[in-house]
N, C-alpha and C positions, 0 to 999 in steps of 0.2 A: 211155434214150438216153444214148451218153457221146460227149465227145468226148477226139481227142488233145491237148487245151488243157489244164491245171492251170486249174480254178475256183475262184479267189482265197475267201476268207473263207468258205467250203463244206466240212465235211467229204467227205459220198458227192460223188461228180464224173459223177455217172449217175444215174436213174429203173430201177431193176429193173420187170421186170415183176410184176402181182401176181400170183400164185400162185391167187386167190379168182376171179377175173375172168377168161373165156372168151375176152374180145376185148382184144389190147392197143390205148391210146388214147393220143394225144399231146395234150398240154395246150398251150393257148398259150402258155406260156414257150418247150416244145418245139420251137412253129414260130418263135420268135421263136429261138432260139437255132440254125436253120436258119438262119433269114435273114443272123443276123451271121455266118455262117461263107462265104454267100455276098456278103459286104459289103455286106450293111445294118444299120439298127442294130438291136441287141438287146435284148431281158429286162436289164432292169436289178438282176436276182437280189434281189428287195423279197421281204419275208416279208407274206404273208395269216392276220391271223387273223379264225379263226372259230369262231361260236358254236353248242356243242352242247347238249339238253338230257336228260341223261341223268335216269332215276329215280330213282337209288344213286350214292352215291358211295364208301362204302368197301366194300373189296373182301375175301374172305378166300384167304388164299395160299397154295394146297394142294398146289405143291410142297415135297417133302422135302428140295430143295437149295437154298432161300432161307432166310436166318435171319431169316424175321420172318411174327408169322401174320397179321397184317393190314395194309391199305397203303391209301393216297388219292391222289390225281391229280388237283390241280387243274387241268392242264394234256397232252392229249395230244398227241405230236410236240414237239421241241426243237430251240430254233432255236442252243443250244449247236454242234451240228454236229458231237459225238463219232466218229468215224468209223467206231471199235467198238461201238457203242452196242449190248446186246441188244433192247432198247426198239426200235425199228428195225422189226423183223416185226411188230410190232401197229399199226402206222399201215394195214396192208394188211388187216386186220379193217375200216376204214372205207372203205376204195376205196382208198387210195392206196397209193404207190409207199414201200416203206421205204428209198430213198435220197434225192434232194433235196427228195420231198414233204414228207418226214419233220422238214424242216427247215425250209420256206418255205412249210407248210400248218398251222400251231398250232390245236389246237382247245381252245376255250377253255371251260370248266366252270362261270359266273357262278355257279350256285344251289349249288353245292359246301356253302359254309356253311349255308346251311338245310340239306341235305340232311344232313349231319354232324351236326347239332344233332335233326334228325328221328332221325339212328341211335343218337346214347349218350343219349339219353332215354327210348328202350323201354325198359319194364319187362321186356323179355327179355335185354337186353343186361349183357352184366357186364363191366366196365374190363377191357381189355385194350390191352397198345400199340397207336397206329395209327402206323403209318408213313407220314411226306412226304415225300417220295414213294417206291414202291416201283418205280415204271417208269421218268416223266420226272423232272427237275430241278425241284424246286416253288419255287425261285429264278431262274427262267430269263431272258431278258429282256421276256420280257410280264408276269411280275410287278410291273415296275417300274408297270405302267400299271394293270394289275386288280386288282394287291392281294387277290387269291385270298386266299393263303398264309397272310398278314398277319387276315384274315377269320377266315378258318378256325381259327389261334393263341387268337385272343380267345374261338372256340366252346371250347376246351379248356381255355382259363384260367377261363372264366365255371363251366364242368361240371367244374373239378380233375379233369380225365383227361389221364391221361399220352401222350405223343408221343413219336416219334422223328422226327426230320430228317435227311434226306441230300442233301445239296448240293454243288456246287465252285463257288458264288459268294458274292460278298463281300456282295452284297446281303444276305444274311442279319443284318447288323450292325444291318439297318436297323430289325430288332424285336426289339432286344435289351434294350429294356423291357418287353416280356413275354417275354422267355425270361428274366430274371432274378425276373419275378412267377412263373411256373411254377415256377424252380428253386429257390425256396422251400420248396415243399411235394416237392420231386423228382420233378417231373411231367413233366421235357426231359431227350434228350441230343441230340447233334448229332452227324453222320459226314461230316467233311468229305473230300471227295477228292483227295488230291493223286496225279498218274500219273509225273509227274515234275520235275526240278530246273533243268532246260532248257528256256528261254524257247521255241530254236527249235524242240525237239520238240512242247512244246505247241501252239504256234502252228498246225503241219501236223498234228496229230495230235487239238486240240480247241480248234477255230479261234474260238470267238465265246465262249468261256468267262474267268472272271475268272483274273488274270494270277500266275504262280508267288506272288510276294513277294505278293500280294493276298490269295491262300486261306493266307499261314505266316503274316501279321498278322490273319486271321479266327482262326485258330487259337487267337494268342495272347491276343488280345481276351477271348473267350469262355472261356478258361481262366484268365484273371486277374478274369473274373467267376464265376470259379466253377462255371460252366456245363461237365458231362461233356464230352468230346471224343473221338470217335474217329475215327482216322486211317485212310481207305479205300485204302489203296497198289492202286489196281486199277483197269482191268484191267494185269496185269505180262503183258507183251508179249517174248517172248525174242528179243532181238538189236535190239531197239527203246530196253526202260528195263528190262530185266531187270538189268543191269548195276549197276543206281543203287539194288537194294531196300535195301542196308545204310544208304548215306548219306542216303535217304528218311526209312527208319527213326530214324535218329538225329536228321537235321533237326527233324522231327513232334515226336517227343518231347523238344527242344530247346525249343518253343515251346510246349510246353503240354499236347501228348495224352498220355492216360492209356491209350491202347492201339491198336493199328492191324490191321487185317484186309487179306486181298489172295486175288485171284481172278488165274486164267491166263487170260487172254483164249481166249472162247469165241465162234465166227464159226457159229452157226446161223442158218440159212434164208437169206434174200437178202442179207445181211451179210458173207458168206464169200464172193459176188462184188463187192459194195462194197470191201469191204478189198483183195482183190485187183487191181483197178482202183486204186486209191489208191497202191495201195503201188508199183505201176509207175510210176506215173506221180510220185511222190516222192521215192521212193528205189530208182531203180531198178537201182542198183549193188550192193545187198544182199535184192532183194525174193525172190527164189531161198530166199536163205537163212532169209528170215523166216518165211517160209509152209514150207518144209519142219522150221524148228524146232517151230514154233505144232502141226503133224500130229502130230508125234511126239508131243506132250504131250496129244493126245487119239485116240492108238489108229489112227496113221495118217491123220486125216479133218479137216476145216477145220472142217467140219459136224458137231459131235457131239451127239447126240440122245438118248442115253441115260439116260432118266429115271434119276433114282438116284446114278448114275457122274458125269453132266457135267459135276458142277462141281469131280471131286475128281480130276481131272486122273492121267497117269501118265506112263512113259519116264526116263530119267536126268536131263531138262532139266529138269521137273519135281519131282524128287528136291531137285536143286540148289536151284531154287528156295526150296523149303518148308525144306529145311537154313540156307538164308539167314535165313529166317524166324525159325526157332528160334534163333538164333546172337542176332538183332536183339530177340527179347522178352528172353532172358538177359542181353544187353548195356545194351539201352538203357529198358527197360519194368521194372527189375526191380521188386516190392513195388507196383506200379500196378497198379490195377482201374477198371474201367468199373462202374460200380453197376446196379444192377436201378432201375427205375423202380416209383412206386409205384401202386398198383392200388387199393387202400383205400380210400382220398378219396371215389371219384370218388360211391359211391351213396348219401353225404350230401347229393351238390348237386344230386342226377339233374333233381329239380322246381324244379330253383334254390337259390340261397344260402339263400334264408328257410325251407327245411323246415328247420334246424339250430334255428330257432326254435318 
């Protein structure tokens, strides 16, 4: 359901339909958001969480265009409200809608750390990174309240297995006594996201996320602790913050990262009509131009699907891009590396500290 209104502090501005589900249904926000267009009053746009309880918690990542082969999730759906988010189609593997479900339906994973602690303790398993999260924000603002993440940290400090974290909030600062007990033994990095250097891009573009100057002082923090950093410039959106990859670049690495990576925004499945939708109704004096640059750089298509291809983008726009890219590791990343995590540790501690004895 969308309407012609801009929904304040909402990335999607509509419910797609799901794709998985034969009948479309309207929720009570739905009708409630009926009502106030008929003047009454309205869904007062509240976020639901709820609790799931799955078996498994870490997952392995068997696409060829993700850089990481394992991930966790302590959290599905984010109430961040990214607007590009690829995460977005997997809410619709649970019934829901990957536009405002996706954002005001959280499902919360409580047993995550047992379940974590059940997986690198198999005598089958062998240290390998796990990444937090590989889908949602494992910093999101239900963290603040479930302390997931924070759970799950002390399973990897306790078993010296290595992590990765990927975040764009500042919350992360808040367990930065154990990411400085992990970075000890080199067992953390962190990839923090910045998309761009404009307050008011962020705002319409990743509405409920922590604030520009917020993620350049997480940055710095954690690199004045010593703690790896890398700098996510992504998704780069062309005619949005394509423009900013240089001064990005250089900012990041002003504050502390040791390296930066960057994806072309890629609108698969119900997300290429979320954006679409958005982009009308926010800018829609350039949205023409935005969605015909975004095609270009994936072979014509909003939607591109292409196992293998999707994430390595192509076209001049494109070109440009990744030339920018290169320009910004020579300039501003020279002699910096991102280190390997290490892997070693972990099958001393697998039955605990005390097997060492």
């Amino acid at each position: 359901m969308s309407t012609g209104k801009f929904l304040k502090g909402r990335g999607a501005q509509q419910n797609t339909d799901n794709r998985f589900l034969k009948h479309v249904y309207e929720t009570r926000e739905d009708f409630l958001e009926f009502c106030r267009l008929e003047g009454e009053e309205a869904d007062h746009n509240k976020t639901a969480y709820i609790p799931i309880y799955p078996k498994s918690i870490v997952n392995k990542v068997e696409s060829p265009d993700v850089g990481m082969q394992y991930s966790m999730n302590p959290y599905q759906g984010c109430e961040h409200g990214c607007v590009y988010c690829y995460a977005r189609n997997m809410h619709e593997y649970w019934g829901y809608s990957a536009g405002l479900d996706f954002e005001r339906r959280i499902l919360i994973k409580k047993a995550a750390p047992e379940l974590l602690e059940a997986k690198i303790k198999s005598k089958r398993w062998k240290a390998q990174t796990i990444v937090l999260s590989g889908n949602t924000d494992c910093y999101q603002p239900a963290e603040q309240k479930y302390q997931i993440t924070r759970k799950c940290l002390e399973v990897f400090l306790k078993y010296r297995h290595p992590v990765g974290i990927i975040t764009k909030n500042a919350l992360v600062l808040r367990d930065l006594d154990i990411l400085k007990e992990l970075n000890e033994n080199r067992l953390v990095n962190v990839n923090i996201s910045v998309t761009s250097l404009s307050e008011k891009t962020r705002r319409i573009l990743e509405p409920r996320t922590a604030s520009i100057n917020k993620r350049l002082k997480t940055i710095k923090v954690l690199s004045e602790n010593n703690i790896p950093i890398n700098a996510m410039l992504a998704p780069i959106i062309p005619g949005i913050n394509s423009h900013e990859l240089l001064s990005l670049a250089k900012t990041v690495a002003d504050h502390g990262a040791l390296s930066f990576g960057l994806t072309v925004v890629r609108l698969n499945g119900a997300i290429g009509q979320i954006f679409e939708d958005w982009i009308r109704k926010t800018m829609p004096d350039r949205a023409e131009k935005v969605l015909h640059q975004i095609q270009d750089c994936h072979g014509g298509s909003l939607n591109d699907s292409r196992f293998g291809s999707r994430m390595k983008v192509e076209g001049k726009i494109a070109q440009q891009i990744h030339e920018m890219a290169q320009i910004a590791k020579k300039r501003y990343f020279k002699n910096r590396t991102f280190p390997l995590l290490n892997t070693k540790l972990h099958e001393a501690y697998k039955d605990g500290p005390m097997k060492l004895f």
